[in-house]
N, C-alpha and C positions, 0 to 999 in steps of 0.2 A: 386574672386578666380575661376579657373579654372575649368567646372567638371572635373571628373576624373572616367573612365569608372572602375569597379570590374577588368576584365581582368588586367590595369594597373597598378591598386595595386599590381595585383600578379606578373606582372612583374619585379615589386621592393622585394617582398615579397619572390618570388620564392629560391632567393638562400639561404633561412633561413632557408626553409621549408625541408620536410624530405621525399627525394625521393625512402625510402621503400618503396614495393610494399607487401601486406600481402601475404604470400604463400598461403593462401587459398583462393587469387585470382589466383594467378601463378599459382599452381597445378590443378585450376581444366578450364581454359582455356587453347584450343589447345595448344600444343608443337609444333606444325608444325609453330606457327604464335611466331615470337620473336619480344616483348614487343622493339617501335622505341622512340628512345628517347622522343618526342612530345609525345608521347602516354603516357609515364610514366610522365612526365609534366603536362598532362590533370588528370590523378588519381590521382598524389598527390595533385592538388589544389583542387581536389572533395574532398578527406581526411580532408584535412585541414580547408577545408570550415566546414565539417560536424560536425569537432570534436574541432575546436579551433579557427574559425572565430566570434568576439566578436560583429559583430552588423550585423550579417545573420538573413535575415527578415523570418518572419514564416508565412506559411506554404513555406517551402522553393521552388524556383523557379528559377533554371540555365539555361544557354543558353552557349554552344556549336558550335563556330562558326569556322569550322573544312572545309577544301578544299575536295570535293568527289577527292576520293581516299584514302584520311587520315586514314581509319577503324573507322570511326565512327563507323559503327554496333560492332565492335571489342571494342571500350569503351563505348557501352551499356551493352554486356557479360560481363565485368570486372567488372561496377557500378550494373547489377543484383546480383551477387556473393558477393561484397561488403555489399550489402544491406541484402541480406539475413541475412550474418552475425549479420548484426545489428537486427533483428527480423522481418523484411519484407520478404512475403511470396507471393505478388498480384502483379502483373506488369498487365499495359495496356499502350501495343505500338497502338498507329495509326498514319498512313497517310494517305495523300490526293489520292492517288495511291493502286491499287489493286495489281499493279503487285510490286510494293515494298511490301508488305505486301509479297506476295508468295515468294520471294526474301528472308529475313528477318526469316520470316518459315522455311526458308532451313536451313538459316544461324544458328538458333538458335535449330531444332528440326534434322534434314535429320541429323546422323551418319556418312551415307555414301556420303556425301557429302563434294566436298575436298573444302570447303569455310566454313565447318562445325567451328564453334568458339569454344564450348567447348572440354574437354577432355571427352574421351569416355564414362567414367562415373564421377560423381559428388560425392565426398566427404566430409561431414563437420565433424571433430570430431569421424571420422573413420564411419559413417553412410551416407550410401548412399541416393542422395538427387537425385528425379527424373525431370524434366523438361515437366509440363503437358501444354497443350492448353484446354484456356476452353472459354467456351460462359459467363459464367458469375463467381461472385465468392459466388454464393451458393454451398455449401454441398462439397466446396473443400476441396484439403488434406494439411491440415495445417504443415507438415513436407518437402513438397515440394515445387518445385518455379512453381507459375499458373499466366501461361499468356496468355492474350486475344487479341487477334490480330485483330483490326477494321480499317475500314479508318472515316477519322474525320465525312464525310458526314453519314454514317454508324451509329456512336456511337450517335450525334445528332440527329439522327430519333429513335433511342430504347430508347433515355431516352428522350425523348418528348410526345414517343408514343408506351407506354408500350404491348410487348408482351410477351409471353410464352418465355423462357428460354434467354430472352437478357436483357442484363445490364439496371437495374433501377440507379435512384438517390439513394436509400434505399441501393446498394450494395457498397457504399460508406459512411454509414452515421456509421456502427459499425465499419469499417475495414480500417486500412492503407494502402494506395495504391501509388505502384508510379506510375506516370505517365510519358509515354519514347513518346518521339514526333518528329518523323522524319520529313525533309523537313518542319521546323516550321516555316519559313519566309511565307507562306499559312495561317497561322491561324492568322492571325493579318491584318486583314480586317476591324476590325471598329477601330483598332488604326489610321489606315492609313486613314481612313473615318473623323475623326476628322478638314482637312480641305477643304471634299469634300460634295456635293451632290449629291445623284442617286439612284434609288431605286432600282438596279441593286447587290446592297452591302448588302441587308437586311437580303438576309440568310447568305452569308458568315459571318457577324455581326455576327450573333446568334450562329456559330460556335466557335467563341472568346469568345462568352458569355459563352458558356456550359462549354466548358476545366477550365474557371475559378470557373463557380460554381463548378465542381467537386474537384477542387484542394480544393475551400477553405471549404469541406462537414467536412472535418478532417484536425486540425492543423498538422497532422504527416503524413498526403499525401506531395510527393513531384511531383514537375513537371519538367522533365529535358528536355531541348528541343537542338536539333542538328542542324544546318543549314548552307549549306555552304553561304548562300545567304542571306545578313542581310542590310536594306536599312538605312545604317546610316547617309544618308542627310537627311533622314524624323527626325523632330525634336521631332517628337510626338514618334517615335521606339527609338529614342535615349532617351528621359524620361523613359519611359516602361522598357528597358533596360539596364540605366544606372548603376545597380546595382545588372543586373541577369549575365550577359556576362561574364562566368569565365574564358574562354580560347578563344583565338583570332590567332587561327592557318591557315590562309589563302590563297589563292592560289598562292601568290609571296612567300611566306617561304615556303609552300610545295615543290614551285619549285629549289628552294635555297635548 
C-alpha cells in the first residue's frame, strides 16, 4: 500500500470537516488582514486535528508547508489565540535568523505597526489578554500570552549552558509550551545526516536534538513547524514527516 502523507488525508477529509473559524480567533486578529481561503483551510485542519483526529501522535508535532507570502506568521497569531483558548499561556518562536525574529516582533508586538496581526487589544471572555515578551517562563503572568523570541542557535546555547534569566530544561518540565518554528526545513540536520558523513553536521545535529528533547519534557507541549521549503526526495524527511505535514499549500497553488 501506498504511504499516504497527513496533508493527503486531509485533502480527502477536508470537505467533511468544519470550516468555522472560532470568533475569538476572528475578533481578536487584525481586521485590516481578511481571513484567504487557504488560510481558513490550514485552521480548520489545525481544529480538527486537535479536537477529533483519532490517531494524532502525542506530544503533537505539525508541519506547515505554506509558500512565503502565504501569512504564515498570520496562522501562527490565529493558532497562538487558538491555543490560549485551550489553556496555553507559553509560546516559544525561534529561527535560524535574527532578522526574522525582529520581523515576527513587529508582527506580533509593534501596535503601530501596519503588518501588525492582532486586533489592538485582545479579548477573551470580555477580559483583556495582554501580549508579553519574555526571556524565560519564570514568575510570568499566567492570564496572558508570554512569548520568547530566540533563534535555534540562541535557545541551544541557554539550555546547554545555563545562565542567569535564559530558558533552562527545568522551564519546560512543569509547564506546557508550544513550540512555533519558523523556516523549520534548518532544524533537520541530523535527519538529513542519516545517509551522510561529516563532522561539519555535529552541531546542527544537536540543534534537532534540543527542539525534540524540549517537545518531548511535557506530553502537552506542542511543536508546530512552518516551512515553505520541505525536501521531500529525502527519504529520511519523508519518514520524519509522513505523519506531521498537515497542510501542503505551496508555491504553484499560491501562484494558481
Amino acid at each position: 500500500m501506498e504511504k499516504q502523507f497527513l496533508y493527503q488525508k486531509y485533502d480527502v477529509l477536508s470537505k467533511r470537516i468544519s470550516k468555522d473559524i472560532p470568533s475569538f480567533v476572528k475578533e481578536n486578529l487584525n481586521p485590516s488582514f481578511e481571513l484567504r481561503p487557504y488560510q481558513i483551510e490550514a485552521f480548520s485542519r489545525f481544529f480538527d486535528y486537535y479536537t477529533n483526529y483519532e490517531e494524532k501522535e502525542i506530544p503533537i508535532h505539525l508541519l506547515f508547508n505554506m509558500a512565503t507570502g502565504s501569512g504564515k506568521t498570520l496562522i501562527m497569531a490565529g493558532l497562538i489565540l487558538y491555543l490560549y483558548e485551550q489553556g496555553y499561556r507559553n509560546f516559544l518562536f525561534f529561527v535560524n535568523s535574527n532578522n526574522i525574529i525582529e520581523k515576527t516582533k513587529d508582527n506580533f508586538m509593534n501596535t503601530l505597526s501596519g503588518k501588525f496581526l492582532f486586533s489592538q487589544k485582545i479579548f477573551f471572555k470580555n477580559q483583556e489578554v495582554k501580549i508579553n515578551p519574555v526571556d524565560n517562563f519564570e514568575g510570568i503572568n499566567n492570564d496572558d500570552i508570554n512569548i520568547c523570541f530566540t533563534t535555534i542557535q540562541k535557545l541551544h546555547s541557554d539550555l546547554h549552558n545555563e545562565k542567569e534569566n535564559s530558558l533552562t530544561f527545568e522551564d519546560f518540565k512543569d509547564k506546557k509550551i508550544v513550540l512555533l518554528a519558523d523556516e523549520a526545513h534548518h532544524n533537520n540536520a541530523q535527519t538529513k545526516a542519516k545517509a551522510k558523513n561529516g563532522e561539519e553536521l555535529i552541531e546542527s545535529l544537536s540543534f534537532e536534538n534540543t527542539v525534540e528533547k524540549v517537545l518531548n519534557t511535557n506530553f502537552a507541549n506542542l511543536l508546530l513547524e512552518f516551512t515553505a521549503t520541505l525536501d521531500f526526495w529525502n527519504k529520511d524527511i519523508e519518514t520524519k514527516y509522513l505523519h506531521k505535514i498537515l497542510y501542503k499549500y505551496d508555491l504553484i497553488h499560491f501562484r494558481q
